[in-house]
C-alpha positions in Angstrom: 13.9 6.8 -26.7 10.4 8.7 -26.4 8.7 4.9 -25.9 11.4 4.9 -22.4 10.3 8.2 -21.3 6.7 8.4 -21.3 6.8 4.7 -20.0 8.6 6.2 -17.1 6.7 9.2 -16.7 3.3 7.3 -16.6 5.0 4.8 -14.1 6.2 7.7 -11.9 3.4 9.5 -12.1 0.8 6.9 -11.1 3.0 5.7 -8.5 3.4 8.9 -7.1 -0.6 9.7 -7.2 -1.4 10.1 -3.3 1.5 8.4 -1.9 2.4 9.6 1.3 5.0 12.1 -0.5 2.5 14.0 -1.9 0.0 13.8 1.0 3.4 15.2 3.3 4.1 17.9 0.4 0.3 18.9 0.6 0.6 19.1 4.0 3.9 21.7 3.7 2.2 23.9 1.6 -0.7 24.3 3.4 1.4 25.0 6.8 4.0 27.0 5.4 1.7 29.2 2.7 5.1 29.4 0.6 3.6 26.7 -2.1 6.5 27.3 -4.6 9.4 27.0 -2.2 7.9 23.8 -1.1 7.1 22.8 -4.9 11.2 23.7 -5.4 12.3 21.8 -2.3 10.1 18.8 -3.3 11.3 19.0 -6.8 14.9 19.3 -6.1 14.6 16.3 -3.9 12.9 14.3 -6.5 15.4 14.8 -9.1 18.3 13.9 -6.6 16.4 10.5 -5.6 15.7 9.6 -8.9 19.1 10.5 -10.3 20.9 8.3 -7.1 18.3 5.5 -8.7 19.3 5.7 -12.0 23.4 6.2 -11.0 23.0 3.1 -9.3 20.7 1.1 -11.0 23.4 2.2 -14.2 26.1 0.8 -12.2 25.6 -2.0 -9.5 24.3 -4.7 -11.8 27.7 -4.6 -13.3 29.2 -4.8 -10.3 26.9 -7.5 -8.5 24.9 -9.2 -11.2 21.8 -8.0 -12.2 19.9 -10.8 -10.3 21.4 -9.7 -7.6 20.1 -6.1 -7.5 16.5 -7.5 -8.2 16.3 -9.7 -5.4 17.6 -7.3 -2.5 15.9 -4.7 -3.9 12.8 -6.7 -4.3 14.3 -7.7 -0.1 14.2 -4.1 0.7 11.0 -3.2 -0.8 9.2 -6.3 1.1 11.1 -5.5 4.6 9.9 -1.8 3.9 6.4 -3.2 3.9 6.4 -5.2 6.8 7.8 -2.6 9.5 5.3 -0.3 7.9 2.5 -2.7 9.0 4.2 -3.2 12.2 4.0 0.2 12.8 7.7 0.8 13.1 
């Protein structure tokens, strides 16, 4: 169990390194001097996305195949990528 959650925390953590979350969040704290309440906002926002991940990556690949969910998601993440370099 312990070998699941660190390998997901360093994951996350890495990922998350000066992403443009964090650079947004830095941003908020710096406009709104309130660096808590944005540290709560951003944290309670986290833990929803994540938990919407893990509720459906618990669920759809019993639903629609576990191949399935890999390659759309793996869809998404590439389409994501492209309108980011097209600027849209």
């Amino acid at each position: 169990m312990w070998k699941v959650f660190f390998t997901t925390f360093g994951i996350m953590f890495l990922a998350e390194l000066g992403d443009k979350t964090q650079l947004t969040i830095l941003s908020l704290a710096g406009k709104f001097r309130s660096p808590w309440v944005v540290f709560a906002g951003a944290a309670v926002a986290m833990v929803l996305a994540t938990g919407l991940g893990v509720l459906a990556g618990n669920f759809l690949p019993s639903i629609i195949g576990e191949k399935v969910v890999r390659y759309v998601s793996g869809g998404l993440f590439v389409l994501f990528g492209v309108l980011v370099l097209a600027g849209k």
